[in-house]
Every structure is written in structure tokens, then in C-alpha cells.
N, C-alpha and C positions, 0 to 999 in steps of 0.2 A: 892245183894248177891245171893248164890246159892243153895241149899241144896245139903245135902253132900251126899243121899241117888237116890233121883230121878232125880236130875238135874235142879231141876224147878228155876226160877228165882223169887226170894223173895222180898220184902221190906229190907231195912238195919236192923237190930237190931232184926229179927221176930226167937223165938226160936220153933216155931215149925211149920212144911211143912203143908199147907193149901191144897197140891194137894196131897202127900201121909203119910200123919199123924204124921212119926218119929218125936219124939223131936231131934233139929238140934245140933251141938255141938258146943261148944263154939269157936269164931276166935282166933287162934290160931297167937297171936303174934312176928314175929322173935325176937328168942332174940337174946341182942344188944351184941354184944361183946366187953367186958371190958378190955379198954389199958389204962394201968398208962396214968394219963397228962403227955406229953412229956415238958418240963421246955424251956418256950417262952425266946428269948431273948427278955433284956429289951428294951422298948421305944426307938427308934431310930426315930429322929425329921429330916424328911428328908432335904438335902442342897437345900435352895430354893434362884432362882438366877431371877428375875423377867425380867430380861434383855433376858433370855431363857427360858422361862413359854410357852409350848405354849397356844393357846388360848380359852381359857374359863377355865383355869387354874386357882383354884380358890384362890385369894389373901391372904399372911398371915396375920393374926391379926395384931394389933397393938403390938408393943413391941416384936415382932418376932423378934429373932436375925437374921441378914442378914450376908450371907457372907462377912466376910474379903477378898480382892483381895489384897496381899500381892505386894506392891509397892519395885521395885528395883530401890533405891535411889542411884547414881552414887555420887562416892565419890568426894568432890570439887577438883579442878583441878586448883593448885597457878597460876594463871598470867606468862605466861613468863615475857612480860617486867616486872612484882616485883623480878621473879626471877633472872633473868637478871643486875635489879640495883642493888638488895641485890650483888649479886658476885661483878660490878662493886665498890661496895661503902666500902667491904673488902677488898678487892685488893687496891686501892687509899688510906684506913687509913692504910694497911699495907707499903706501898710505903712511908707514911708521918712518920710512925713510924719508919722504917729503917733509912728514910734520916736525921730524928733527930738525932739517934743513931751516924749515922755517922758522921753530922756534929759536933757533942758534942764529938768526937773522936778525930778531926782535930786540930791539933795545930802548931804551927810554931817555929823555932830555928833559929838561927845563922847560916850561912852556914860557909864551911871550906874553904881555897884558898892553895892548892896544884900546886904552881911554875903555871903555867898558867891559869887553872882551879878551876872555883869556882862552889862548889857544896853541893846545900841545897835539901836534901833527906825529912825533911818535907813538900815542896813544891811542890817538883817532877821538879827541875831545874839545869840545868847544866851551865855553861860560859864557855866558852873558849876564853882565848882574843889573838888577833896576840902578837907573842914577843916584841913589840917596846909599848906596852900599859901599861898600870900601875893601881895596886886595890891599894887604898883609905886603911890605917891600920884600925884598933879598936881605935886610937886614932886620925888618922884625920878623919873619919866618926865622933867620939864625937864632932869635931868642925864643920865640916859637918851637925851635926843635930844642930849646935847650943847652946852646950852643956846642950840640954836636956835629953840625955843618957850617961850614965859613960859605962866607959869599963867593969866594973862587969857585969852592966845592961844588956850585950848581950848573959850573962852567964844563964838567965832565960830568952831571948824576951818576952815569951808570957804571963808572969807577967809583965814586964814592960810593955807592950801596954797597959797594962788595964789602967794604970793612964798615961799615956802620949799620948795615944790611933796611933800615927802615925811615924814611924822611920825610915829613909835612913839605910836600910842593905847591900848594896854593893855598891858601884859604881868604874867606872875600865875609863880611860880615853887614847885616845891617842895623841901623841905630836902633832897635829895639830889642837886638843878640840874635837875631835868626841868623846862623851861620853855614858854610858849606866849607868842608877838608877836603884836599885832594890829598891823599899817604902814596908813598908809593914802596912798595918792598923789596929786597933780591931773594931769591931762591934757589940755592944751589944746583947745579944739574941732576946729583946724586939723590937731590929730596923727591918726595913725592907729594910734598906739601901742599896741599890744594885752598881756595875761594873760601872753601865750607870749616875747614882747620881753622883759617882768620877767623870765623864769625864765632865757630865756637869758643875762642879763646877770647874772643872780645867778649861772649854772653858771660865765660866764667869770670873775667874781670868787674863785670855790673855787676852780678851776685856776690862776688867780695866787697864791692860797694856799698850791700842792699841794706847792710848792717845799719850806715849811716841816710842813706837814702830809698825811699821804697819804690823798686823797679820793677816792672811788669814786661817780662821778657817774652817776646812771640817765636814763632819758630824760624826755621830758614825756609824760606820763599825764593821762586826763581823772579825776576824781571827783565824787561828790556830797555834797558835805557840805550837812547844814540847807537840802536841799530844791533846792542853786542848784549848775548845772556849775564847778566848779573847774580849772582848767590846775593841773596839781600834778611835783613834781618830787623825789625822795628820792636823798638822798644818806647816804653813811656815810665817817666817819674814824674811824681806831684812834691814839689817842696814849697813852704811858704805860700800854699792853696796856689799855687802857679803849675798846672800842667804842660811839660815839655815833651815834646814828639820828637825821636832820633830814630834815622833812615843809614843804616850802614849798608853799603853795597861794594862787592869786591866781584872781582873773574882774574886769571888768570893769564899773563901776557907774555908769552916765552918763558924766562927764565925770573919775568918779574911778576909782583901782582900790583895788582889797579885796586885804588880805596878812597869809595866820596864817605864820609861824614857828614851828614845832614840833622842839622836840629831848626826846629821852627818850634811856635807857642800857640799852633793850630793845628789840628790834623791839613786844612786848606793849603795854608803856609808850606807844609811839607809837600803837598802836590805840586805847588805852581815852584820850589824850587826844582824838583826836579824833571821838569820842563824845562827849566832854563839852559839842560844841559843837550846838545848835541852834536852832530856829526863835524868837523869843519868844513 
């Protein structure tokens, strides 16, 4: 320190000058100037990411809560191919569900014979036969079938087939025997009984025949007659040096099946009959 008087230089704490005698004055303390506390924000625990600490950065304690990295979880994303079968496997039970409807729609009647023209609108068929040909009445069809149909019985078909289950509904002949059958069948809902069943049970019926007549049986073939696929089957026998030509064709119609019989005594014969047959 210094004295306040002479200038001398003192010991710390000395109240009076050793070199010119004043008693020295007391140090004279700045005073401090008083500011309200300014109001701290609270505790703020800084974000500590240890992956960017740098180094000598010092580690948090145990039980330090650590940053969340908030993970963007990508929403799952369905499988095409499940998405793909799901549509497929709608689509196919809507398809089975329609064709049920429809075939549980389908039923069969009598058809009508208008001077030339025979025409059955639940089948979706027409005939026309040349003038010199002839249809079979309601009562020789009944003997025809053998009389297991009455002439009422064509008045309902598709109740009679239930209990008779198979019926000759037209047939139309010309004076020479070239003739045409319309059959028609029931098939329970429970069968699986198809077009190609008839034909094979008609080939195994020729061949039990073959014994007394020699049959030349071909295979099943598809055609299209009047618009609609046919399972079709031709066959031919020669008796009495006369060869005959027979066209069986059958498809299936709801819960019924459709069956022309065609015999002519030319392969020609057998073309232009069934031309005759089309849409109504």
C-alpha cells in the first residue's frame, strides 16, 4: 500500500506513515452495486448423444436419459401376389356364384311345330325340315318314348324329367329314314354328369350292339351348332350293303342336357341336316 499523504510505500494493513507520521485512512472499498437477482432459467440437462461427444467429453452418469432417435417405421406394404390371389379368388367365386344362379335359372319345355318349323325357345333351337319330311305328334312321340310320357306330361317337361329323368322331344323323319332326335335329360344338381358321359355311354351301347351289327365308332369331337359348343360323336354301320351315318351331339344346359340324334344314308345327308338346325 501507499500512503495517502507522502507517497511512501507501506506494508499492507500499516495505519500510520513510518516516513511522515499522518495517520493513513482507512481503504476505501468500491461499493458493489446492487442489481435485483435476475430470475435463472430452470435446469436445462443438456441433449447428450455419445455418438457426437467430442473427445474428453465427459460421460453421463448411469441412468442418464439418452436421446430417442425417433425411427420412421415404413408402413407394411401387402404382397402383390396375395394381393393379386385375393382379386383372383373374388372374381372366380363371383363367376361360380353367377353360373349357379344361372344354371338354377335354366329349364326346358316342349317345343312348338309351326307347318315346317320346330321351335324350342328354352333351348335356344330351331328345325326346319325340307316339305316331304314329317314330325312325330305328342302322341306318337308317347309311343316313341315307349309310353313312359303321356301327352299331359309335355305340358310340364321339366317336372316330368325329374322322375323319368330322359325323353325323346321331337323327332322329324324323311321318306327315305334320314331322321333327327331331339332327347332331352335331367341331371341332378348333386351330379357332375357332363355332354362327354352321354356320348361315352351311347359309344358303350353301339359296341354291345357291334355283336349283331358292325359299328365304326369315332371319337368325341367338339362342334358348333346354332351358335352353342356341342361334345359330338359320329359313328357309321353297314348292314344289308347300306351304309348309315349317325351324328350324336349333346352340351349341357343347367341342370339339363340337350341331345340331336342324326342318321342320314350319306355322309352329304348328314351335313345338310345339320344345317337345318339354328338359332330361333
Amino acid at each position: 500500500m501507499f500512503c495517502n499523504f507522502c507517497g511512501a510505500q507501506l506494508p499492507d494493513g500499516t495505519k500510520f506513515c513510518n516516513i511522515c507520521g499522518k495517520t493513513l485512512a482507512p481503504t476505501q472499498q468500491p461499493e458493489q452495486q446492487f442489481s435485483p437477482q435476475q430470475p435463472q432459467p430452470p435446469f436445462q440437462q443438456p441433449a447428450f448423444n455419445p455418438q457426437q461427444a467430442p473427445v474428453g467429453y465427459p460421460q453421463p452418469p448411469m441412468g442418464y436419459p439418452q436421446p430417442v432417435t425417433p425411427v420412421m417405421t415404413q408402413p407394411k406394404k401387402k404382397s402383390k401376389a396375395k394381393i393379386v390371389f385375393a382379386v383372383i379368388f373374388i372374381i372366380l367365386a363371383a363367376i361360380v356364384v353367377i353360373s349357379l344362379i344361372v344354371n338354377a335359372s335354366k329349364t326346358v319345355e316342349h317345343g312348338t311345330i309351326n307347318g315346317n318349323v320346330y321351335t324350342n325357345e328354352s333351348i335356344g333351337i330351331k328345325f326346319t325340315k325340307p316339305e316331304e319330311w314329317n314330325f312325330l305328334s305328342d302322341e306318337e312321340l308317347v309311343e316313341f318314348n315307349n309310353g313312359s310320357i303321356s301327352t299331359e306330361g309335355f305340358s310340364d317337361l321339366a317336372s316330368t324329367l325329374k322322375e323319368i329323368e330322359s325323353v325323346y322331344e321331337m323327332s322329324a323323319q324323311s321318306p327315305l329314314g334320314n331322321n333327327i332326335i331331339v332327347q332331352l335329360g335331367y341331371i341332378p344338381n348333386s351330379s357332375s354328369y357332363s355332354a362327354e358321359d352321354f356320348l361315352n355311354e351311347f359309344a358303350d351301347q353301339l359296341e354291345s350292339e357291334s355283336l349283331l351289327t358292325d359299328y365304326n365308332i369315332g371319337k368325341i369331337t367338339k362342334r358348333e351348332i346354332a351358335g352353342e359348343q356341342f361334345s359330338t360323336l359320329d359313328a357309321t354301320t353297314v348292314k344289308s350293303y347300306v351304309t348309315a351315318h349317325q351324328r350324336v351331339c349333346a352340351r349341357k344346359h343347367g341342370n339339363y342336357i340337350v341331345i340331336f340324334i342324326m342318321t342320314a344314308f350319306s355322309q352329304e345327308d348328314l351335313e345338310a341336316m345339320e344345317n337345318m338346325i339354328t338359332v330361333p
